[in-house]
N, C-alpha and C positions, 0 to 999 in steps of 0.2 A: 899716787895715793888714792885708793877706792874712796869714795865719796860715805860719808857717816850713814848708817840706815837711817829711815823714816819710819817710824810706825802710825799705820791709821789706825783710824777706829769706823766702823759704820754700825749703824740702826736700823735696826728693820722690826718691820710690826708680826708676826705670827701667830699659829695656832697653832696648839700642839692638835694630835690627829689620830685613830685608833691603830695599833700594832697589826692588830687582826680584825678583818670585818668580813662577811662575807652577804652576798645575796641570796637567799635558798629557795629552790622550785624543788617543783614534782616533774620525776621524768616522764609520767605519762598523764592523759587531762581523766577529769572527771570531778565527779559534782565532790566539794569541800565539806566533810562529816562535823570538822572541830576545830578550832585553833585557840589550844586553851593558853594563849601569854595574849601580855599588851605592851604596849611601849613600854620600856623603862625598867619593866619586869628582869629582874636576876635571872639566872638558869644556868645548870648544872650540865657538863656534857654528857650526849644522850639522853637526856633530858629531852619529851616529845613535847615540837611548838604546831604544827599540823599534822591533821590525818583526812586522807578522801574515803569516801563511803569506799568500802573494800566488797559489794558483795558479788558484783557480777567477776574482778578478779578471783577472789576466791572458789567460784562456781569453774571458772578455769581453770584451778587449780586442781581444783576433784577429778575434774574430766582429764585431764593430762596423766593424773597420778592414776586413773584406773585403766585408762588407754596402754600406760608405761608398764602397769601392772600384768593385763593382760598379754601385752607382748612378751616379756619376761616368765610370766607361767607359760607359755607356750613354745619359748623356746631351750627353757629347761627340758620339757617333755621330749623334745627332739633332738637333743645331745643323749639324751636313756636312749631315745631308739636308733641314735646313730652309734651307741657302743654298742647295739646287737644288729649294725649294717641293715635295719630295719629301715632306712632314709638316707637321701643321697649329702653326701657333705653341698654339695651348693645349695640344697635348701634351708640349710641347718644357717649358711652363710648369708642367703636373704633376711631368716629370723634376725639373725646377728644385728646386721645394717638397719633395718627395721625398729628393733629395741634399741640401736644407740639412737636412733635420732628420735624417737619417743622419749628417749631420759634427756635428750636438751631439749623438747619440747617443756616437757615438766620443771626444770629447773629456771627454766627462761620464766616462766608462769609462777615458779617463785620467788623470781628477780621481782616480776611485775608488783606482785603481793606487798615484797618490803619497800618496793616504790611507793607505796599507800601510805608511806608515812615519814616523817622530815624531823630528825632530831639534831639535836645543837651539837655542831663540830668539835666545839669547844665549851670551856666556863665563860660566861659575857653576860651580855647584858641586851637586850629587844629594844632596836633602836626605832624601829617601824613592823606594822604590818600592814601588808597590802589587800587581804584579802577579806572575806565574813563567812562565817558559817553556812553551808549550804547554796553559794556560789559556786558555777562551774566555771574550772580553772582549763587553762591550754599547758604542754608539757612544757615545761623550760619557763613560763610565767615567772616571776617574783614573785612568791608568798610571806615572806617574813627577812629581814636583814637583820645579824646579829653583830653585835662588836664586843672586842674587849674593854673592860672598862677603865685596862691601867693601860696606862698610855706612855712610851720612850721613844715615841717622834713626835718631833717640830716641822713644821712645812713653812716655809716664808717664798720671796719671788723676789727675785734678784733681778739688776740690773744687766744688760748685757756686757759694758764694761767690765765688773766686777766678775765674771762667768771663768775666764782664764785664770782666773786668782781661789778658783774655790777649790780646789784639788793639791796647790800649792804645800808643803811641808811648813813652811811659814805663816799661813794662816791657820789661827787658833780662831774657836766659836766657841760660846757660852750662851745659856739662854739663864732670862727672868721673868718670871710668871710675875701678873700683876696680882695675885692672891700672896706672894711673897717677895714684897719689894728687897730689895738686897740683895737678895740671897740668888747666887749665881750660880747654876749646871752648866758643868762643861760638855759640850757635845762634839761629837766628829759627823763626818758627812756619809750618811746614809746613799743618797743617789741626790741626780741632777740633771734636769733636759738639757741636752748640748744643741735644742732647738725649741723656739717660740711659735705656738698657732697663734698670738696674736701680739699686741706690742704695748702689753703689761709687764712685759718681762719674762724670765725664765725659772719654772718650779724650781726647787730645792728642797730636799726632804733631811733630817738633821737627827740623827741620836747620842740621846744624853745616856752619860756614863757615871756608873757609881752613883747610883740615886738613890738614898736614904728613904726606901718607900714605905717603910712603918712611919716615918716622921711627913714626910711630903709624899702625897695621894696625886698623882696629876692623872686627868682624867680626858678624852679626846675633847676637841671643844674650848680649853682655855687657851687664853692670850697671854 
């Protein structure tokens, strides 16, 4: 005769945590023109949170675009005189080689341009910014960090014990926020380190399901 199950129960303290966050830089440096948000601040996707002074890239851009220009009028010229055999086809073919790599010149110097400025990935909300106006920045820096503001993970730290049992078909999770006592979200298990860097235990990440979000607003940050 199998032995009657047991059900436990355990408690853990939590925080729920943003869906979407992200860090944002400039991919290439130079001095900081604007950063017009501040913490806290809303923002629309595409919506611009920094820009760096653009004017020596743009000076690049002109020179590449007349560079690319002139290579291209002069190698039109030279396909007219190579249909009346007035020019040899391999010169016609250096022109070629020449104007393609003049047009990724120029485009590269486009790429750099819309470098010059860092619009939001998403709808969120400016959790930080690191930078100030008029500041020179390095490429890859942290300029500003955006998150979402609605929030469907729970992050808590488990025991090692408990680690084997969180994957389980038989273990059920619910969470309750202390802004509404009672009231219970069920969640399934998002992800979990099947290793500890130190011996607080092991992450756990948690999403809730079927969440009434016109009635309950959860936001990163609560408990």
């Amino acid at each position: 005769v199998a032995p009657p199950l047991v059900e436990q129960y355990r408690d853990f303290a939590a925080l729920s945590t943003a869906d979407d966050a992200s860090n944002l830089a400039f991919k290439i440096s130079g001095r900081v023109l604007d950063v017009p948000v501040a913490k806290g601040m809303a923002v629309k996707r595409g919506q611009l949170l920094a820009e760096l002074d653009d004017r020596e890239v743009r000076l690049q851009v002109d020179a590449a675009k007349a560079a690319y220009d002139d290579a291209l009028s002069r190698l039109n010229r030279a396909r007219r005189l190579l249909a009346h055999d007035a020019i040899s086809r391999q010169e016609v073919e250096s022109l070629e080689s020449s104007a393609t790599q003049l047009l990724a010149s120029y485009r590269n110097a486009q790429d750099m341009l819309a470098d010059t400025r860092i619009t939001a990935p998403f709808d969120g909300v400016i959790e930080r910014t690191y930078v100030d106006a008029f500041q020179r920045v390095a490429s890859g820096e942290t300029i500003v960090r955006i998150v979402n503001p609605v929030s469907t993970t729970v992050g808590f730290t488990a025991p090692e014990e408990l680690v084997p049992q969180l994957s389980l078909p038989s273990t059920h999770f619910s969470v309750e926020f202390d802004a509404w006592r009672g009231v219970r979200f069920d969640a399934v298990i998002k992800s979990f380190a099947r290793t500890s860097s130190d011996a607080l235990g092991f992450p756990v990440s948690l999403r809730l399901v079927d969440v009434d979000t016109s009635r309950y607003r959860i936001s990163p940050g609560m408990t």
